[in-house]
N, C-alpha and C positions, 0 to 999 in steps of 0.2 A: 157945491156938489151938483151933477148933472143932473136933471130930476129925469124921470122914465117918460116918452112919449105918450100924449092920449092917444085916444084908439082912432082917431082920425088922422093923426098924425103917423101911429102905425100902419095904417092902411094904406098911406101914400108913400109910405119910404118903405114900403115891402112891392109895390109895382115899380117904385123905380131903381129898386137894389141891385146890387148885380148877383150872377149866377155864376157857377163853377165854369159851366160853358163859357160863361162871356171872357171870364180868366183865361181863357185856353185850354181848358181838360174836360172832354165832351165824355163824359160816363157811358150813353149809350152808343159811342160807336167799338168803346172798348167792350162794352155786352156781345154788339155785333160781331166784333173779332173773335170771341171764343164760340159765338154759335159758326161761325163759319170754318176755323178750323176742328173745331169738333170731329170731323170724321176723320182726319188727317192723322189725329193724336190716336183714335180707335182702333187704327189700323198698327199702332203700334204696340197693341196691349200687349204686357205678358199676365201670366195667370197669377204671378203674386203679388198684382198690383190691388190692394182693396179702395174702394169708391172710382169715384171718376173725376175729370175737371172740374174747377171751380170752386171746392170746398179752402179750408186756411192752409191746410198741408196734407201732402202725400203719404200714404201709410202703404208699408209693402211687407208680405211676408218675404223671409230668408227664401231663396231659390230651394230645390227640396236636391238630396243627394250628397249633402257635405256632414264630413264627420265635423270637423273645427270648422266651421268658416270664419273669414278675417276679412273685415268689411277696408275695403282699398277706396279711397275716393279721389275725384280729380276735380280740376276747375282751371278753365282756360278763357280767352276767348279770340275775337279774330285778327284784332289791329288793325293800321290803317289799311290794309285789303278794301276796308268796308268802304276807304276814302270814295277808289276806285269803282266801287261797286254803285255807290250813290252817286259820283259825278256820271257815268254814262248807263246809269235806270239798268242795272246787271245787277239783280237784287235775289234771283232765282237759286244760285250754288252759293251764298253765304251761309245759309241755315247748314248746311253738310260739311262746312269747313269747320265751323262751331262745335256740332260733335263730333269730328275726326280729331280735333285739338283736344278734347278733353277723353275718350275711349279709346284714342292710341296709348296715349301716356298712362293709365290704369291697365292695359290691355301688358305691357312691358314686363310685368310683376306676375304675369301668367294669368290673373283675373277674370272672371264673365261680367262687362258693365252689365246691369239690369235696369239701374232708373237711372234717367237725365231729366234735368230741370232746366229753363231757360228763362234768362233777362232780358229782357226788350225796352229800351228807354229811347225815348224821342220827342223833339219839342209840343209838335203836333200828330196825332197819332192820324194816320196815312191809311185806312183800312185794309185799301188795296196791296200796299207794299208791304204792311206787316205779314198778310197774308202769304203773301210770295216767300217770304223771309220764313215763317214760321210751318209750312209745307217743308222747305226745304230743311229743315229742321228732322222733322217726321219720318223723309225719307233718308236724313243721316240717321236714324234713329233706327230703321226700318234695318238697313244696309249694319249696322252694327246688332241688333238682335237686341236691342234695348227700348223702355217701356217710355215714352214723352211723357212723362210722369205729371209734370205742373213746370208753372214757370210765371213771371210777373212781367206785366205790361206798364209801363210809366209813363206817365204823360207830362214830361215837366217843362210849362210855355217859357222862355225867359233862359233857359239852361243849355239848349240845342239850337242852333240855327235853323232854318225850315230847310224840308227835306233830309235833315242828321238823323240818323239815330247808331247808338250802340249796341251792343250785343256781350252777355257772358253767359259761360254755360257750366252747368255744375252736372257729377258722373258720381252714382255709386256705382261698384264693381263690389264681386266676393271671387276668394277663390281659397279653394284647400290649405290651410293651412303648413302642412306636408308638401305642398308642392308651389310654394313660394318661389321665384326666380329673382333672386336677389343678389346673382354673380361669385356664390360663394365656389362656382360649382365649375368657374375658369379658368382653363391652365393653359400653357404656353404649347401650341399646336393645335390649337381648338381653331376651326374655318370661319370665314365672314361672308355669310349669304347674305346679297340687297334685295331688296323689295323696289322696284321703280316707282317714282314718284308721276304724279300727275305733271306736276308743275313746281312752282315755288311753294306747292300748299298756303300756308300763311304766313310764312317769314319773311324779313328783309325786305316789307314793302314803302317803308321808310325810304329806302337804296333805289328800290322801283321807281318810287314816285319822284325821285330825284335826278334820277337819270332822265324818265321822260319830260321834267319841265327844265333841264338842260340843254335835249336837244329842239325844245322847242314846237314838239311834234302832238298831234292829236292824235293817239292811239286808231290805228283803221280794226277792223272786226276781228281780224285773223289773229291779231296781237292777243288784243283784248283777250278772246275766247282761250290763248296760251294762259296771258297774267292771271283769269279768274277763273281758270278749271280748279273744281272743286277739290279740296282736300281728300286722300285717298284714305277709306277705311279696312284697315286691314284683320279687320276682329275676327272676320269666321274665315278667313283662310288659314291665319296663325292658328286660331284656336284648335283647326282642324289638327293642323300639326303636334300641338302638342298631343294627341291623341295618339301618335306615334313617336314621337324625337323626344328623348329628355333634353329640352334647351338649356342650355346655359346660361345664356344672356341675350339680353333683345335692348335697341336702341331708337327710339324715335325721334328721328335729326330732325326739329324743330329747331328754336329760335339759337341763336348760337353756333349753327352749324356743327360739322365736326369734330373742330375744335372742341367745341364746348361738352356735346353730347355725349363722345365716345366715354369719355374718361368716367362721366357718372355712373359707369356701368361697372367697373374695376374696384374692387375690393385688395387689389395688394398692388401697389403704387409703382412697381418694379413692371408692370404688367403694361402693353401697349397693342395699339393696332397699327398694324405695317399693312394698308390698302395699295392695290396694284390700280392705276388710274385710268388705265386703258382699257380697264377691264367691264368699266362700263358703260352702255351710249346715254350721253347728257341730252335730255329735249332741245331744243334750236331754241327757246327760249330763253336757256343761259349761255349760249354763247352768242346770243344779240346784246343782252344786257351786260357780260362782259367786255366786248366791242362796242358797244354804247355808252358806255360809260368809263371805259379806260378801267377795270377792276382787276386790282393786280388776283394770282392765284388764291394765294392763301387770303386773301378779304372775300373771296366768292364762296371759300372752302369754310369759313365762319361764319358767314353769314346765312349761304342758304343751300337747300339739301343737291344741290347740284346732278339731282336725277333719283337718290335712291332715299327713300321717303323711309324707311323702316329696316336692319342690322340684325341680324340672327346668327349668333354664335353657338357652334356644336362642335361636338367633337369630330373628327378627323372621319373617325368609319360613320359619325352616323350623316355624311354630306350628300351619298346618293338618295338613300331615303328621304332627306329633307327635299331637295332638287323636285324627284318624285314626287312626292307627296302635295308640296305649294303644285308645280306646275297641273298636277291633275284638279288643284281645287281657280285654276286659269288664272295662277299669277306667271310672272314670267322672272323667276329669280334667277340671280346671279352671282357666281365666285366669286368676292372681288378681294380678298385677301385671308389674314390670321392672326391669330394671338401672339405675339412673341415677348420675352422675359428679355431685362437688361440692354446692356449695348446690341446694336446690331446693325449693319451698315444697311443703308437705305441705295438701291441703285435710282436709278433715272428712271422716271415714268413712277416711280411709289412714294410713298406719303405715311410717315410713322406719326401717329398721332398717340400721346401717352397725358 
């Protein structure tokens, strides 16, 4: 059996022992990182946030004003966008993609997100760039009207190659019970208002990153600043509107595109979206990377939001008010189709997605 060292022998193998630092995981640069975004997270408060950063967990009262509330959560994060963002030091508009990926999709169901929490993992923790990353967070946080509640920093040497790191973001939302938006409420002549997209938000950068190490090309600024404008948050314009519009149904074309997205919204399987395709202008972004890539239609129309980031279905009289309503809270929404039941001939230029 091992016998225990004497105290001379402890003395010398505790100066030459190693340290967590010398492992890879420097404790006080991660202290550093929360004193420096400290004022970042502060500016995000809301009032039923109880304590402040750095305790084990967030405690929040219920927002005040709900008779039922029904707590809505989301969790997303960004994908290889981040690839993009770490190879050329564009580390500024990740944090705002993170919560648009996760308060869009809570936001759908009619919800107010209140708290988001945030994951940060990386081999070596970077002070400066977590920083950057976690600002940009604050201010998606800010832009959706929600609290940066807490969130975990991880330093794991060995697991990340230098310069990597990860990102996942977690969303609570509440919203009335009674006024759930859960598609029960769509019928066949109900309108398709888009919401325009930034960009590709965060999808399909898989596609991205393949087309561009196809043609061989280092992305010049102009590109770039299209491929990683930040993901749009569309909480307090929509919200406004529900202030006015009984909505029906709301769709955040995320990963899957059309394809995929529309139909999660449909409660009677008879039910489809017949989109008119000219109806809306696509950023120059996607038809470089269609042209760039050779990407037949319908693999651009699955994969990514090809201009309208966000689908708002109402009904027929209520399209002027909606129009109204977004454009005065400075979106720039668009007709771009309707709900239709059963067979229906599709013309040229439209797109029946069911």
């Amino acid at each position: 059996m091992p016998q225990p060292p004497t105290s001379n022998d402890s003395t010398e193998n505790h100066s030459n022992g190693l340290t967590y630092k010398q492992a890879g995981v420097d404790v006080e640069a991660g202290a550093e990182l929360i004193r420096r975004i400290g004022p970042a997270a502060k500016a995000t408060r809301r009032p039923e946030l109880l304590g402040g950063l750095g305790g084990f967990a967030a405690m929040a009262e219920m927002p005040e004003g709900y008779t039922q509330p029904v707590i809505v959560t989301g969790t997303d994060g960004v994908g290889t966008k981040l690839k993009l963002a770490i190879d050329y030091a564009r580390h500024d508009g990740v944090g705002q993609d993170l919560v648009a990926m996760c308060v869009n999709d809570v936001l759908v169901t009619g919800a107010e997100a209140f708290l988001f929490l945030d994951y940060y993992a990386t081999g070596r923790l970077d002070i400066d760039v977590a920083e950057r990353v976690i600002n940009g967070i604050a201010k998606g946080c800010e832009l959706a009207g929600c609290t940066l509640a807490g969130g975990e920093t991880a330093e794991m040497p060995g697991f990340y190659s230098d310069g990597e790191y990860d990102l996942a973001g977690f969303c609570v939302g509440v919203v009335e019970k009674a006024k759930i938006i859960d598609g029960n409420k769509i019928s066949s002549g109900d309108q398709i208002i888009g919401l325009p997209s930034s960009g590709p938000h965060s999808n399909g950068y898989s596609l991205i990153r393949k087309v561009i190490e196809r043609q061989g090309m280092v992305p010049n600024d102009d590109l770039l600043d299209d491929l990683l404008a930040p993901t749009r948050i569309y909480v307090k314009s929509v919200r406004q509107l529900l202030e006015h519009v009984d909505v029906h149904g709301m769709v955040h074309i995320t990963g899957g595109g059309f394809f995929e997205n529309i139909p999660r919204v449909f409660n009677n399987p008879d039910h489809g979206a017949l989109l008119n395709l000219d109806s809306w202008q696509q950023p120059d972004v996607f038809s470089w990377l269609q042209q760039a890539g050779n990407i037949s239609n319908d693999e651009m129309m699955s994969t990514f939001n090809c201009g309208l980031g966000m689908l708002l279905l109402v009904a027929k009289d209520d399209v002027e008010q909606t129009l109204q309503t977004l454009t005065d809270q400075g979106e720039a929404p668009v007709l771009v189709g309707q709900v239709v039941e059963g067979d229906v001939d599709v013309a040229k230029g439209q797109l029946l997605v069911r």
